[in-house]
C-alpha positions in Angstrom: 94.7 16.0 -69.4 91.4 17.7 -68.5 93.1 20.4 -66.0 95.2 23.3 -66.9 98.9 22.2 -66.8 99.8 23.7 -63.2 97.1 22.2 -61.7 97.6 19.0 -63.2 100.9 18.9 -62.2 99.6 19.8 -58.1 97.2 16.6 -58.7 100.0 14.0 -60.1 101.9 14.9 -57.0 99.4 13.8 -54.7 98.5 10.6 -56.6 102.4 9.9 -57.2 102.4 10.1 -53.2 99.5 8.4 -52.7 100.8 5.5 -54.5 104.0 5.4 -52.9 102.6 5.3 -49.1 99.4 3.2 -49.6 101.3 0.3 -48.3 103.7 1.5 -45.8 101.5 4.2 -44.5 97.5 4.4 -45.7 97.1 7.3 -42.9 99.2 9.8 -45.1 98.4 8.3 -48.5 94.7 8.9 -47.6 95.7 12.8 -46.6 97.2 13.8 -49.6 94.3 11.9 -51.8 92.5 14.2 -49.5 94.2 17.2 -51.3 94.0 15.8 -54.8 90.1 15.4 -54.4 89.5 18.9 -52.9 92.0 20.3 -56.1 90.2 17.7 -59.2 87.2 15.8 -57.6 85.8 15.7 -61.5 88.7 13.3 -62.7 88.1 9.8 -62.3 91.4 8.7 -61.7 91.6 11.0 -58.3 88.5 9.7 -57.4 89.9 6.1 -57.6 92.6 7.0 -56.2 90.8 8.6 -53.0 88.6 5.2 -52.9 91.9 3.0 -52.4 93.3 5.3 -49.9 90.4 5.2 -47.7 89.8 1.5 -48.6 93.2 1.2 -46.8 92.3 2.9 -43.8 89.3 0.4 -43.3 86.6 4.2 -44.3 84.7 1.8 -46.2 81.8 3.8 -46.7 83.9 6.7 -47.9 85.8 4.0 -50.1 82.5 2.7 -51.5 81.4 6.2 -52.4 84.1 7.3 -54.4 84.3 4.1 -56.5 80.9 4.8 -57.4 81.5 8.0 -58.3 85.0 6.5 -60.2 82.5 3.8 -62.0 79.7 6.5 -63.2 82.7 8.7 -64.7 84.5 6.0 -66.8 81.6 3.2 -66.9 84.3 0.9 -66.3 83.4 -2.3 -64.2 87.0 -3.2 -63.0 86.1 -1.5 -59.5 83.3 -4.2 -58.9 85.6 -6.5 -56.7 86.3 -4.3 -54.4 83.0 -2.1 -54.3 82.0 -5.8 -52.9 84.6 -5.8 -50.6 83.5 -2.3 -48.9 80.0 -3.6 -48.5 81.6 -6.7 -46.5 83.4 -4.2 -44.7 80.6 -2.2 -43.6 79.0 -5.7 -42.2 76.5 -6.5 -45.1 78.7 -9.7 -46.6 75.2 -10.7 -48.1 75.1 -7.4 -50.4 78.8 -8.6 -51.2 77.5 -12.0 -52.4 74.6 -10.4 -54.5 77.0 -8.3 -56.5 78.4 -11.5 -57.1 75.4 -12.8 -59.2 75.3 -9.4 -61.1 76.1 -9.1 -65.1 79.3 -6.5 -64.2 81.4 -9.7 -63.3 81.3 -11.4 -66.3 82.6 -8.4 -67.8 85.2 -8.4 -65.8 88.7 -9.8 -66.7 90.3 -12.9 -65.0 92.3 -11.0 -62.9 88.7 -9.4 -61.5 86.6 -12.9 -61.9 89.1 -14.2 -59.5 88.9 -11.2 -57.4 85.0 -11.6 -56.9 85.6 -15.0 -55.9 88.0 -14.4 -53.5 85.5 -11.3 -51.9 82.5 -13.9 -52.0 84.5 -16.6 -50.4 85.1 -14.1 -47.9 81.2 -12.9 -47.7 80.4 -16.7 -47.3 82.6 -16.8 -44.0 81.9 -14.0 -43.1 77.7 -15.5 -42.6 79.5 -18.6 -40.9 79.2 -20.6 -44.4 82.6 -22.1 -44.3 81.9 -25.1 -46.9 79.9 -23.1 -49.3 82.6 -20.7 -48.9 85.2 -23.7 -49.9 83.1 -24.7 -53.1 83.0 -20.8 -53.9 86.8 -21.2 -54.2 87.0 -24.2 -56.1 87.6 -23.7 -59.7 89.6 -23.9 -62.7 92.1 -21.5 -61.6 92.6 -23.5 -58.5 93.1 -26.4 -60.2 95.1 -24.9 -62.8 99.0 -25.4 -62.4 100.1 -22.1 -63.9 101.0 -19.3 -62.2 99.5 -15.6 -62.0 99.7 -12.6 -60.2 96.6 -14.1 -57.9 97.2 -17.3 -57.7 99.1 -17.2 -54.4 96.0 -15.4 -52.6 94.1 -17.4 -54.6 95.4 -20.6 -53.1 95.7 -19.2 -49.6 92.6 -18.6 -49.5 91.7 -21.9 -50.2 93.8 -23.2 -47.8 93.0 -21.3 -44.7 89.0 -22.1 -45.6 89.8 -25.6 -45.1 91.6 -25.1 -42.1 88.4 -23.6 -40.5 86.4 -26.6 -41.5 88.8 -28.7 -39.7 90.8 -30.5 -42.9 93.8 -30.0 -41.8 95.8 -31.9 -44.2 94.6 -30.7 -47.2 95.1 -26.8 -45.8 98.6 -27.9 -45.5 98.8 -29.7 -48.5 97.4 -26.2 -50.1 99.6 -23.3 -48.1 102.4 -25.5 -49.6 101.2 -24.5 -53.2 100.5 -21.1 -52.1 103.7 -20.4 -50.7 105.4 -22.6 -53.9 103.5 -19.8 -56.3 104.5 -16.9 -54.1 107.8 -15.7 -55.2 106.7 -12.4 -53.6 106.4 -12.6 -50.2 102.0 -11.6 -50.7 100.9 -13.8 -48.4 102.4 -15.4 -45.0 102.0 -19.1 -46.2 105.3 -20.1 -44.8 104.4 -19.0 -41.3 101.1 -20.9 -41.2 103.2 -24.2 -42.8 105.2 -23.8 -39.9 102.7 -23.2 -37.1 100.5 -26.4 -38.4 103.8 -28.3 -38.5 104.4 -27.4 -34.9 107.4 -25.6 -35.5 108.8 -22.0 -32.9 111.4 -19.7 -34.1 113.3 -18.7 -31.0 114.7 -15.3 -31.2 118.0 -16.0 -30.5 118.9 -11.9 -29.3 115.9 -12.3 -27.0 117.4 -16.3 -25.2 120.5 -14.5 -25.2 119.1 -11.4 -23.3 117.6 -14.3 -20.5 121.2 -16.1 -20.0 122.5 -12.8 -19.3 120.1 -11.9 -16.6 120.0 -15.3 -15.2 123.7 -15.0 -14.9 123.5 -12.1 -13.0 120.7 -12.8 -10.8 123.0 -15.9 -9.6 125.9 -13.8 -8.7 124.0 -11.1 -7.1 124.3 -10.5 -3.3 121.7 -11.1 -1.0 122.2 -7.3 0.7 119.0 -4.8 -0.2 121.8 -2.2 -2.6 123.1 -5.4 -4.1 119.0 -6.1 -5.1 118.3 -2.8 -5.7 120.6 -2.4 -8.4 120.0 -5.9 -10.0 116.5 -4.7 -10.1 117.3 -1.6 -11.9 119.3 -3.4 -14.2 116.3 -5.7 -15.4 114.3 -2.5 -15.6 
């Protein structure tokens, strides 16, 4: 609403596009958040908005400085999770974990308390601090039956910590919830239930694809054209 109308109307369009490829493809997202930063690099939500497209493309130094720069214009806190997360990125997981202790997260809401737990879990492993990293993630949300938006990361988080510290069982007894909770497809807790459960898919185009060629390498002749052409087949 700051920006004359045309211009605004330039910067929705990259943010609009932004949003649309983060996902699917962060390299073009993060271009045009490129152009809506050059066109409005005053307006917080294009500075956000440039922060979670390089955030996607693992710049987390760029990231880090443009939800700093997001944070100073709106003195909002709801950034602090992820700020963390960037410093982990850039290899100082300890820096992570002391933004953890700071006053912002309490302002946070539980959505973003959660968050910080999940990025100091994450700092704690990352310092090889696997069981402080468990107790980090143990809490009344984790405990909590509901359901919410995080609870399925929340829970497979939990879960794959306890795998690294060797408790098998109860990582499997928690990717269970996780994938119970995730209606959406977030997290691949049904592939890690299978692979501790022992279980291979086959793909059954790829056997088929085998038979075939077995087939034909037992009826081929045993003249050098005959092999030639079996061998350009399997090419």
């Amino acid at each position: 609403m700051s920006l004359p109308k045309t211009l605004a109307e330039d910067v929705a369009r990259n943010l609009v596009m932004v949003a649309r490829l983060i996902d699917e493809d962060p390299d073009q997202a993060y271009a045009y958040s490129r152009i809506a930063l050059r066109l409005a690099s005053r307006v917080a939500a294009v500075r956000e908005a440039a922060g979670f497209a390089a955030y996607a493309t693992q710049k987390y130094s760029e990231a880090l400085a443009e939800f700093r720069a997001a944070k100073r214009m709106t003195g909002s806190v709801e950034l602090w999770p992820v700020m963390a997360d960037c410093e982990r990125g850039l290899g100082r997981p300890e820096r992570a974990l002391a933004m953890a202790g700071e006053p912002e997260v309490q302002k946070l809401d539980k959505a973003g308390q959660v968050e910080m737990r999940l990025v100091a879990a994450g700092a704690r492993r990352d310092m090889g601090q696997i069981d402080a990293a468990i107790v980090t993630l143990q809490s009344s949300e984790l405990a909590s039956s509901a359901v919410h938006p995080w609870t399925p990361r929340l829970r497979y988080a939990y879960a794959d910590a306890l795998l690294a510290a060797g408790r098998e069982d109860e990582a499997r007894e928690w990717f269970a919830k996780a994938l119970e909770a995730d209606k959406d497809g977030a997290t691949d807790a049904s592939d890690r239930l299978a692979e501790l459960d022992g279980v291979e898919f086959v793909d059954a185009l790829g056997e088929s694809d085998d038979e075939e060629t077995v087939e034909a390498e037992a009826g081929t002749d045993t003249d050098a054209d005959d092999a030639d052409e079996d061998g350009s087949a399997k090419a």
